[in-house]
Each structure stands twice: as C-alpha cells, then as structure tokens.
DSSP file (Angstrom, degrees, kcal/mol; ACC not computed):
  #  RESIDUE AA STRUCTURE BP1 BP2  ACC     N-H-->O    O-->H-N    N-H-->O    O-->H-N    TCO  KAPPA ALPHA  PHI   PSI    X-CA   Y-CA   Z-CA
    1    1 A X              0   0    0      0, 0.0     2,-0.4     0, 0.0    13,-0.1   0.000 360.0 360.0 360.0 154.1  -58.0   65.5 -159.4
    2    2 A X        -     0   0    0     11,-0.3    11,-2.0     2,-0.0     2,-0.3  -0.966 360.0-173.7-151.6 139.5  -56.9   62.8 -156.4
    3    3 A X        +     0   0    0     -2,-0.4     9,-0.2     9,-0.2     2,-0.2  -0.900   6.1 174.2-137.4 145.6  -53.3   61.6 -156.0
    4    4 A X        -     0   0    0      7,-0.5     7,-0.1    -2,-0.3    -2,-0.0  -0.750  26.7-115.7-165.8 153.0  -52.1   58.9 -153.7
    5    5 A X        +     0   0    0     -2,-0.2     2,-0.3     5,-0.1     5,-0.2  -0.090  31.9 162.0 -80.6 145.2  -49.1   57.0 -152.8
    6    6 A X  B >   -A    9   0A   0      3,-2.6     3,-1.4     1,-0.1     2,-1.1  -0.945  61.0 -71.6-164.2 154.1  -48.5   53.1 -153.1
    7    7 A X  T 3  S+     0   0    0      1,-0.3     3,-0.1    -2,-0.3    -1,-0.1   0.445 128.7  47.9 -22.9 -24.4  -45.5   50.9 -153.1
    8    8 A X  T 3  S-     0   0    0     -2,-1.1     2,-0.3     1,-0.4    -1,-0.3   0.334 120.8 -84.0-102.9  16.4  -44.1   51.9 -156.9
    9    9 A X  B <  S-A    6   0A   0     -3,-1.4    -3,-2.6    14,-0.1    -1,-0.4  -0.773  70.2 -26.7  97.8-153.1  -44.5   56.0 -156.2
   10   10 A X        -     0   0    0     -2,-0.3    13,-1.9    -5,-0.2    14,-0.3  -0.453  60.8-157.5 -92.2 163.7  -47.0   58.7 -156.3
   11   11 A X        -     0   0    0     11,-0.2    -7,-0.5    -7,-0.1     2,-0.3  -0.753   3.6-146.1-142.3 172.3  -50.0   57.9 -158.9
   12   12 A X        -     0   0    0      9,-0.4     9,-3.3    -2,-0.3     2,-0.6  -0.945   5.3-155.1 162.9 112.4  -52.5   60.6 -160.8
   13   13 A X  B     -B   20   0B   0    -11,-2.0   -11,-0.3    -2,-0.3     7,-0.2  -0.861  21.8-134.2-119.0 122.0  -56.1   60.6 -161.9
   14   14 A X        -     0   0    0      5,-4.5    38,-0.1    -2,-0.6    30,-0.0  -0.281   8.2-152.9 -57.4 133.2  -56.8   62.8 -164.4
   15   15 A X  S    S+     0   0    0      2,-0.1    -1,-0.2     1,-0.1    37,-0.0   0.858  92.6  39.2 -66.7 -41.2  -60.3   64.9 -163.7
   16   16 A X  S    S+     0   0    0      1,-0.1    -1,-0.1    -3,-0.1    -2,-0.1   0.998 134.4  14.1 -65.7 -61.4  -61.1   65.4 -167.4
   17   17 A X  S    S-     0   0    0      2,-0.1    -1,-0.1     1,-0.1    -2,-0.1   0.847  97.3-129.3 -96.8 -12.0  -60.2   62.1 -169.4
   18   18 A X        +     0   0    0      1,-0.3    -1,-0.1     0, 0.0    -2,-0.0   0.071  47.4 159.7 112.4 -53.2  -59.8   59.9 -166.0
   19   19 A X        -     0   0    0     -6,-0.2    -5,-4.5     1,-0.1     2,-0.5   0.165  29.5-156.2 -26.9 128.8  -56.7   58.5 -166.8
   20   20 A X  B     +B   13   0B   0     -7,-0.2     2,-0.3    -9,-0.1    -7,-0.2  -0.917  29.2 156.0-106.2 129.5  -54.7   57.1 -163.8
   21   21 A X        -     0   0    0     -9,-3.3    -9,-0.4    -2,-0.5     5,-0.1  -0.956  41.7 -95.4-143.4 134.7  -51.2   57.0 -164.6
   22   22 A X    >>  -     0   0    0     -2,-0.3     3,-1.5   -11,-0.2     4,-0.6   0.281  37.0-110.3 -37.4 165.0  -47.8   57.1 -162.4
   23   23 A X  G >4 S+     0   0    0    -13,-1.9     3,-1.9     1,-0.2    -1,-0.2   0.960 113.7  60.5 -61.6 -41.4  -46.0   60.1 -161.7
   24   24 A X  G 34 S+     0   0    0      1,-0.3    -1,-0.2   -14,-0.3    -2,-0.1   0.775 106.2  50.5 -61.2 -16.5  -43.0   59.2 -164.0
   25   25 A X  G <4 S+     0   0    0     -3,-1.5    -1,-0.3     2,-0.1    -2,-0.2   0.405  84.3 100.0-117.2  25.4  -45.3   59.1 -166.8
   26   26 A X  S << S-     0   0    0     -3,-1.9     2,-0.4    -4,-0.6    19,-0.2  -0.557  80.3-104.3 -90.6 155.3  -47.0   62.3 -166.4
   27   27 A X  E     -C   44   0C   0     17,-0.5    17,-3.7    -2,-0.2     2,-0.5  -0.610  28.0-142.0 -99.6 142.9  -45.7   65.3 -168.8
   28   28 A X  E     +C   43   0C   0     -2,-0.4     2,-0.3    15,-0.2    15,-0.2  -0.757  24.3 178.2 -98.9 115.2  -43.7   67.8 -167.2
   29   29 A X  E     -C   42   0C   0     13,-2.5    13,-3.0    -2,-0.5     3,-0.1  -0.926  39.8 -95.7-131.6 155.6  -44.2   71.9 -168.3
   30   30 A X        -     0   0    0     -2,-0.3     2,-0.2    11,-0.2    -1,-0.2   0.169  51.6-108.6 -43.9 173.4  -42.8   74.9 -167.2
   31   31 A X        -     0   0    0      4,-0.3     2,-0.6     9,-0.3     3,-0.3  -0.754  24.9-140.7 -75.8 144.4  -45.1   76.8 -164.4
   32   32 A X  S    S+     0   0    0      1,-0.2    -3,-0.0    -2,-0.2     0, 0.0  -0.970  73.6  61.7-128.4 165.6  -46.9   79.6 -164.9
   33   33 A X  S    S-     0   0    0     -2,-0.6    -1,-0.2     2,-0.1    -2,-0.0   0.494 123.0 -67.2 116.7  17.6  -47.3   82.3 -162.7
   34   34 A X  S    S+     0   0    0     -3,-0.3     2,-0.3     1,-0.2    -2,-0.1   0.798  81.7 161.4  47.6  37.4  -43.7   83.4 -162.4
   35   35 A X        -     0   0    0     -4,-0.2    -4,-0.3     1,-0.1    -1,-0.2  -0.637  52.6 -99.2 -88.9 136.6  -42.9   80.2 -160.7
   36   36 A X    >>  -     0   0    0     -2,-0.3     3,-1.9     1,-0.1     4,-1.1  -0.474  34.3-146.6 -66.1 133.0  -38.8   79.4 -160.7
   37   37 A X  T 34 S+     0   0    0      2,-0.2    -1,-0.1     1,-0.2    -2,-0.0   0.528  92.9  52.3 -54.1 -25.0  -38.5   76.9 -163.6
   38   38 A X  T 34 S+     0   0    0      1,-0.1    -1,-0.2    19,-0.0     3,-0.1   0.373 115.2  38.6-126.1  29.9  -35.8   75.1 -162.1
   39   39 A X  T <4 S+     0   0    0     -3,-1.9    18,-2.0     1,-0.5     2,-0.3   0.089 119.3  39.7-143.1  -2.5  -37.5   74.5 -158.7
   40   40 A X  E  <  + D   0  56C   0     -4,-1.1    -1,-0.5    16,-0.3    -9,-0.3  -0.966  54.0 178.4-132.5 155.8  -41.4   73.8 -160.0
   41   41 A X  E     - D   0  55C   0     14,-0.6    14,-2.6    -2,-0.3     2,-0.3  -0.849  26.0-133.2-153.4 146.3  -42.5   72.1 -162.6
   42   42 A X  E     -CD  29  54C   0    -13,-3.0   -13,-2.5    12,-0.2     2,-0.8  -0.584  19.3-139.4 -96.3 127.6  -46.4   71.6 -163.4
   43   43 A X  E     -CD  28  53C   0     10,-3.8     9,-2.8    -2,-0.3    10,-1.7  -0.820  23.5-171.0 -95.0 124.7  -47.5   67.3 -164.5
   44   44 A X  E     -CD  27  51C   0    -17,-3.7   -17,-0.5    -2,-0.8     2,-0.4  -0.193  33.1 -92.0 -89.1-169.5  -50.0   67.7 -167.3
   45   45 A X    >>  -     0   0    0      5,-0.8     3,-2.6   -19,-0.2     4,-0.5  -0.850  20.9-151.9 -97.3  80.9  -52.0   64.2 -168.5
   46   46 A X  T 34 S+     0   0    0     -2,-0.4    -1,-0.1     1,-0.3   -20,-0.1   0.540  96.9  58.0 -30.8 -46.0  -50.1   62.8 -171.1
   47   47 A X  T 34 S-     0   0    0     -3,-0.0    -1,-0.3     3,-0.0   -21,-0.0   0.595 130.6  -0.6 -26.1 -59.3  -53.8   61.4 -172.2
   48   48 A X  T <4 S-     0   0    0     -3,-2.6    -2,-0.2     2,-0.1     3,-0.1   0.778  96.3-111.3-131.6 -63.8  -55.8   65.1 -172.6
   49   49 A X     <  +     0   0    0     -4,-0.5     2,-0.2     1,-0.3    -3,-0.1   0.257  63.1 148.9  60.0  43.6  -53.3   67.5 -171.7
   50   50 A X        -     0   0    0     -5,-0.3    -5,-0.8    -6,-0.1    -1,-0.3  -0.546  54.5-107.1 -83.9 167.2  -54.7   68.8 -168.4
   51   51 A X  E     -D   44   0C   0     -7,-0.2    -7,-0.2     1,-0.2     3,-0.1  -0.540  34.5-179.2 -90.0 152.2  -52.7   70.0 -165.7
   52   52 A X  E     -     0   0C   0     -9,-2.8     2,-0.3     1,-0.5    -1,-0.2   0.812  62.6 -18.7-114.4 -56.5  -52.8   67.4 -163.0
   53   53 A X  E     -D   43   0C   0    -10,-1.7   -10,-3.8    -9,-0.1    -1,-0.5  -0.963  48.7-123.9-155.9 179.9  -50.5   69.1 -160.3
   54   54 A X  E     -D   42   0C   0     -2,-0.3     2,-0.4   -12,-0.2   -12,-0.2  -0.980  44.9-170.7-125.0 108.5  -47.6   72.1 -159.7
   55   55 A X  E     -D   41   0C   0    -14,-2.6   -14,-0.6    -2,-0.5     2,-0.3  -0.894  23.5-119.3-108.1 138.8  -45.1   69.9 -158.1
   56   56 A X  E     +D   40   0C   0     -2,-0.4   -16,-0.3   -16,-0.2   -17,-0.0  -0.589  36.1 172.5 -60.1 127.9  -41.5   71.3 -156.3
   57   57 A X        +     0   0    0    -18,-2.0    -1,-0.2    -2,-0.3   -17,-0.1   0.793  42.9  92.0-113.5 -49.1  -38.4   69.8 -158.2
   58   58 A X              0   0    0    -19,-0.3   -19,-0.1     1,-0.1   -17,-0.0  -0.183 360.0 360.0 -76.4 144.2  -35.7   71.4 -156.9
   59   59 A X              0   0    0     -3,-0.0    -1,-0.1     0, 0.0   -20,-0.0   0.699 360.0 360.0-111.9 360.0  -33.9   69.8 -154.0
C-alpha cells in the first residue's frame, strides 16, 4: 500500500481492490494489538475492507 500527500490531504491506495481514496473517506477501526483506542486508530478500504494503515489520533 503507497500513501502520499497533495494539496486536499493525505490520499490511500488500496493494495487489494486498488482503490485510491482520501484519508477522510477511509473507514476508521479500533487497533489491534493492544494499541490505546483513543490514541490509534487503524484506516480500512471502505471498497474491500483491507487495512490500509495504523494511524496516531490522539493529539
């Protein structure tokens, strides 16, 4: 999977279906791994429902 930034935000291309889609419109699930919930959250592919990336939330 290959992310990169451009004037509207961060953007996300799914490995599986392809799909490129901003970050706002990617689906947000808890972490797993015992990652704090209310400082990670993982962006699936709205599209397939692979996980795209384990992003830091909390600020």
């Amino acid at each position: 999977m290959s992310s990169h930034d451009d004037e509207t935000g961060e953007e996300f291309e799914c490995d599986t279906c392809g799909a490129v889609l901003a970050f706002e419109d990617a689906r947000r699930t808890k972490t797993m791994g015992g990652l704090d919930p209310t400082k990670w959250q993982t962006l699936c592919c709205p599209n397939c429902g692979s996980r795209l990336k384990t992003v830091f939330v909390d600020e």
